[in-house]
C-alpha positions as CSV (number, residue, x, y, z in Angstrom):
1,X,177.8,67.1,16.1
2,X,175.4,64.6,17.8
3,X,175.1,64.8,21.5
4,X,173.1,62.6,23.8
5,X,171.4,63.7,26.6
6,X,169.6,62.4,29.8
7,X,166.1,63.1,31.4
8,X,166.0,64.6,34.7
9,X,163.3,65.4,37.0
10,X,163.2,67.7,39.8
11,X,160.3,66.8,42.5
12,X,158.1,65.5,39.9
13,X,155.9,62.7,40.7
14,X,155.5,59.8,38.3
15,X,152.0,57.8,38.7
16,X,151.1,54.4,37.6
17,X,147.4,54.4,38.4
18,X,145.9,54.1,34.7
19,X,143.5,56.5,32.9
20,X,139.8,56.0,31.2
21,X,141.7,55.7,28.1
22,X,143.9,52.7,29.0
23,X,140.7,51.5,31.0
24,X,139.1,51.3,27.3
25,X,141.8,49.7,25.7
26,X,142.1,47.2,28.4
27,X,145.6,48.4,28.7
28,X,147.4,49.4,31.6
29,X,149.8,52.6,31.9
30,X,153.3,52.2,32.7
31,X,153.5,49.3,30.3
32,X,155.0,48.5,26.7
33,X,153.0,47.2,24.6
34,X,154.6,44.5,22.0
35,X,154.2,47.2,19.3
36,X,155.7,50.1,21.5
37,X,158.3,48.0,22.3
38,X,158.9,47.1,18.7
39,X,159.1,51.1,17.7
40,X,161.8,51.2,19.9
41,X,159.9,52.4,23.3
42,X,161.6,52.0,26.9
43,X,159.7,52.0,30.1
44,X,161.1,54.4,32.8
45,X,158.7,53.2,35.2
46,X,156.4,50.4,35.7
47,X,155.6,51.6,39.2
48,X,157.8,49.5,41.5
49,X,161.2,50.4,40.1
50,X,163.6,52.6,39.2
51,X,166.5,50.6,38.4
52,X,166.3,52.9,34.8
53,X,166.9,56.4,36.9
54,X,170.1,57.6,39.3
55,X,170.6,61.0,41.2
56,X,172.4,63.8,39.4
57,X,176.4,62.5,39.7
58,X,175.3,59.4,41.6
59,X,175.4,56.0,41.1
60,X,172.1,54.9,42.2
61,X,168.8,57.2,43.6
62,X,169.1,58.8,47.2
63,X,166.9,58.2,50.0
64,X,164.6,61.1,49.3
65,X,162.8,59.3,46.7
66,X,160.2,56.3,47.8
67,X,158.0,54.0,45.7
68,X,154.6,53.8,47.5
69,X,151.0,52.6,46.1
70,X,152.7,52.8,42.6
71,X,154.1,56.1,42.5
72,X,157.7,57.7,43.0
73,X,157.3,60.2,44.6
74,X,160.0,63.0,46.2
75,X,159.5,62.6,50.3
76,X,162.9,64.6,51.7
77,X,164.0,68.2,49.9
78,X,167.4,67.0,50.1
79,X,166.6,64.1,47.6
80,X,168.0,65.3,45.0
81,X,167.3,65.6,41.1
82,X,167.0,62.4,39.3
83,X,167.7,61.4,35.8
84,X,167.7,58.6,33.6
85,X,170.6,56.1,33.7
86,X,170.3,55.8,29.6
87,X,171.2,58.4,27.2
88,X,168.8,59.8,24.6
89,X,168.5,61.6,21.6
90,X,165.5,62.4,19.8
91,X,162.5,61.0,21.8
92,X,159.2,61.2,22.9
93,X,157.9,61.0,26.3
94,X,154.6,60.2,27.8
95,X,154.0,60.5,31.4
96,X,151.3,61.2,34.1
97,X,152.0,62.8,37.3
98,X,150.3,63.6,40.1
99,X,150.9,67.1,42.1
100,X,150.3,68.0,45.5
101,X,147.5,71.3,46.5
102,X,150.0,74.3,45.3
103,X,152.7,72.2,43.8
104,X,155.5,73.2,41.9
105,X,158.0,71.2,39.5
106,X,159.3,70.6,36.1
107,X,160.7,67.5,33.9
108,X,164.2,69.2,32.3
109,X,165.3,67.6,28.9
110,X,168.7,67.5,27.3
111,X,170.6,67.9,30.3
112,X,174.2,67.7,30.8
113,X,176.5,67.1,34.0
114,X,178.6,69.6,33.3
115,X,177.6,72.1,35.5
116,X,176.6,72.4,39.1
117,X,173.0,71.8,38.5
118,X,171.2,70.5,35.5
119,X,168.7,73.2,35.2
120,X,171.9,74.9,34.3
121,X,172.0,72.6,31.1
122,X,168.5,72.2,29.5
123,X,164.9,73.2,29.2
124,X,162.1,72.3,31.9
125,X,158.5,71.4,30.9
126,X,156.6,73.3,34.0
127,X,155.0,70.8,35.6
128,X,152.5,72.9,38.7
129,X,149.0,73.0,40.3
130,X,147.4,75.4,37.9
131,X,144.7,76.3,39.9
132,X,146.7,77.0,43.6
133,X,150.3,76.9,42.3
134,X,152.1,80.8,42.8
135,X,154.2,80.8,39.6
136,X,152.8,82.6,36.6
137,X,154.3,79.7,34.3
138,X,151.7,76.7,33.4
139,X,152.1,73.0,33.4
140,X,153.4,72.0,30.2
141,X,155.1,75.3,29.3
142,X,159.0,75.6,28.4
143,X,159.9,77.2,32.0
144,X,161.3,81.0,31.5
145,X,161.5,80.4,27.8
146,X,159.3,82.6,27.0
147,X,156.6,85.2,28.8
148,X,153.1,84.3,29.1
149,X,151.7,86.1,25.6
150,X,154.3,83.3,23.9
151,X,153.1,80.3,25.5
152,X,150.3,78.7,23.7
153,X,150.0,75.0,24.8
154,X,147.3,72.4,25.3
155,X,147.3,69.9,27.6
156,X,143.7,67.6,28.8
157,X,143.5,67.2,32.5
158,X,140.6,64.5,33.3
Protein backbone atom coordinates (compact mmCIF):
# COMPACT_ATOMS: atom_id res chain seq x y z
CA UNK A 1 0.00 0.00 0.00
CA UNK A 2 1.29 3.58 -0.84
CA UNK A 3 0.61 6.17 1.77
CA UNK A 4 1.42 9.86 1.57
CA UNK A 5 2.57 11.73 4.20
CA UNK A 6 3.18 15.39 5.39
CA UNK A 7 6.18 17.28 7.00
CA UNK A 8 5.74 18.73 10.29
CA UNK A 9 7.82 20.84 12.44
CA UNK A 10 7.69 21.43 15.92
CA UNK A 11 9.59 24.83 17.09
CA UNK A 12 12.00 24.50 14.42
CA UNK A 13 13.28 27.62 12.84
CA UNK A 14 13.64 27.78 9.09
CA UNK A 15 16.45 30.45 7.90
CA UNK A 16 16.89 32.11 4.59
CA UNK A 17 20.13 33.87 5.19
CA UNK A 18 22.52 31.96 2.47
CA UNK A 19 25.73 30.04 3.19
CA UNK A 20 29.52 30.29 1.72
CA UNK A 21 28.51 27.66 -0.54
CA UNK A 22 25.60 29.40 -2.20
CA UNK A 23 27.80 32.63 -1.75
CA UNK A 24 30.19 30.67 -4.30
CA UNK A 25 27.77 29.62 -6.61
CA UNK A 26 26.29 32.96 -6.74
CA UNK A 27 23.13 31.28 -5.68
CA UNK A 28 20.86 32.12 -3.07
CA UNK A 29 19.26 29.54 -0.46
CA UNK A 30 15.63 29.19 -0.26
CA UNK A 31 15.45 29.22 -4.10
CA UNK A 32 14.82 26.60 -7.03
CA UNK A 33 17.00 26.62 -9.38
CA UNK A 34 15.61 25.85 -13.08
CA UNK A 35 17.27 22.45 -12.81
CA UNK A 36 15.81 21.74 -9.21
CA UNK A 37 12.78 22.74 -10.32
CA UNK A 38 12.90 20.47 -13.33
CA UNK A 39 13.91 17.21 -10.97
CA UNK A 40 10.73 17.87 -9.47
CA UNK A 41 11.88 20.18 -6.34
CA UNK A 42 9.31 22.43 -4.32
CA UNK A 43 10.18 25.37 -2.24
CA UNK A 44 8.68 25.30 1.28
CA UNK A 45 10.08 28.62 2.00
CA UNK A 46 11.54 31.46 0.22
CA UNK A 47 11.70 33.42 3.46
CA UNK A 48 8.56 35.65 3.28
CA UNK A 49 5.93 32.93 3.06
CA UNK A 50 4.29 30.09 4.11
CA UNK A 51 1.40 29.85 2.05
CA UNK A 52 3.00 25.95 1.46
CA UNK A 53 2.63 25.14 5.46
CA UNK A 54 -0.78 24.96 7.88
CA UNK A 55 -1.07 24.12 11.69
CA UNK A 56 -1.72 20.49 12.60
CA UNK A 57 -5.79 20.16 11.78
CA UNK A 58 -5.96 23.76 10.72
CA UNK A 59 -6.59 25.43 7.81
CA UNK A 60 -4.04 28.04 7.73
CA UNK A 61 -0.74 28.71 10.39
CA UNK A 62 -1.65 30.22 13.98
CA UNK A 63 -0.41 33.35 15.36
CA UNK A 64 2.52 31.83 17.15
CA UNK A 65 4.49 31.67 14.03
CA UNK A 66 6.06 35.17 12.56
CA UNK A 67 8.22 35.82 9.44
CA UNK A 68 10.93 38.34 10.56
CA UNK A 69 14.37 39.24 8.74
CA UNK A 70 13.72 36.05 6.58
CA UNK A 71 13.13 33.55 9.04
CA UNK A 72 9.97 31.70 10.49
CA UNK A 73 10.39 31.40 13.49
CA UNK A 74 8.08 29.99 16.61
CA UNK A 75 7.41 33.33 18.98
CA UNK A 76 4.20 31.93 21.42
CA UNK A 77 4.41 28.06 22.96
CA UNK A 78 0.92 27.83 22.13
CA UNK A 79 1.71 28.11 18.30
CA UNK A 80 1.36 25.00 17.45
CA UNK A 81 3.06 22.27 15.13
CA UNK A 82 3.13 23.05 11.53
CA UNK A 83 3.19 20.91 8.55
CA UNK A 84 3.18 21.08 4.97
CA UNK A 85 -0.16 21.75 3.09
CA UNK A 86 1.17 19.13 0.21
CA UNK A 87 1.47 15.46 0.62
CA UNK A 88 4.75 13.54 0.03
CA UNK A 89 6.17 10.41 -0.57
CA UNK A 90 9.59 9.63 -1.03
CA UNK A 91 11.66 12.96 -0.78
CA UNK A 92 14.53 14.74 0.11
CA UNK A 93 14.78 17.65 2.15
CA UNK A 94 17.41 20.35 2.61
CA UNK A 95 17.01 22.93 5.19
CA UNK A 96 19.00 25.35 7.42
CA UNK A 97 17.90 26.39 10.76
CA UNK A 98 18.88 28.47 13.26
CA UNK A 99 18.52 27.57 17.18
CA UNK A 100 18.43 29.58 20.03
CA UNK A 101 21.49 29.22 23.22
CA UNK A 102 20.10 25.72 24.71
CA UNK A 103 17.43 25.02 22.12
CA UNK A 104 15.55 22.08 21.60
CA UNK A 105 13.39 20.85 18.50
CA UNK A 106 12.98 18.34 15.81
CA UNK A 107 11.52 18.14 11.99
CA UNK A 108 9.04 14.83 12.27
CA UNK A 109 8.53 13.04 8.81
CA UNK A 110 5.71 10.81 7.65
CA UNK A 111 3.22 12.11 9.87
CA UNK A 112 -0.37 11.38 9.98
CA UNK A 113 -3.52 13.25 11.59
CA UNK A 114 -4.74 10.45 13.00
CA UNK A 115 -3.84 10.85 16.35
CA UNK A 116 -3.76 13.57 18.88
CA UNK A 117 -0.35 14.70 18.12
CA UNK A 118 1.86 13.92 15.23
CA UNK A 119 4.83 12.86 17.11
CA UNK A 120 2.40 10.11 17.75
CA UNK A 121 2.68 9.23 13.90
CA UNK A 122 6.30 9.52 12.63
CA UNK A 123 9.95 9.92 13.28
CA UNK A 124 11.71 13.29 14.32
CA UNK A 125 15.21 14.36 13.10
CA UNK A 126 16.62 16.02 16.51
CA UNK A 127 17.19 19.31 15.69
CA UNK A 128 19.19 21.03 19.37
CA UNK A 129 22.02 23.27 20.50
CA UNK A 130 24.67 20.65 20.75
CA UNK A 131 26.92 22.34 22.79
CA UNK A 132 24.18 23.88 25.68
CA UNK A 133 21.09 21.83 24.73
CA UNK A 134 20.15 19.22 27.98
CA UNK A 135 19.00 16.25 25.96
CA UNK A 136 21.47 13.50 25.31
CA UNK A 137 19.99 13.08 21.59
CA UNK A 138 22.06 15.16 18.83
CA UNK A 139 20.96 17.34 15.94
CA UNK A 140 20.36 15.19 13.11
CA UNK A 141 19.67 11.96 15.06
CA UNK A 142 16.23 9.85 14.60
CA UNK A 143 14.81 11.15 18.19
CA UNK A 144 14.38 7.96 20.67
CA UNK A 145 15.06 5.67 17.85
CA UNK A 146 17.86 4.46 18.99
CA UNK A 147 20.46 5.02 22.15
CA UNK A 148 23.48 6.99 21.77
CA UNK A 149 26.04 3.79 20.91
CA UNK A 150 23.47 3.43 17.63
CA UNK A 151 23.54 6.87 16.38
CA UNK A 152 26.32 7.52 14.02
CA UNK A 153 25.57 10.67 11.97
CA UNK A 154 27.50 13.48 10.32
CA UNK A 155 26.35 16.71 9.96
CA UNK A 156 28.88 20.11 8.98
CA UNK A 157 28.06 23.16 11.10
CA UNK A 158 30.03 26.38 9.57
Amino acid sequence: MYRRFSLVTAAIVLSAATNATAQDNNAALNTVSADEAKAGWTLLFDGKDISHWRNDKQDNVSDGWKIENGVLSRVDQKAGDIITKQQYGAFELTLDYKISKGGNSGLMYHVTETEQTPWRTGPEIQIQDNIDGHDPQKAGWLYQLYTREQQSCYFWVS
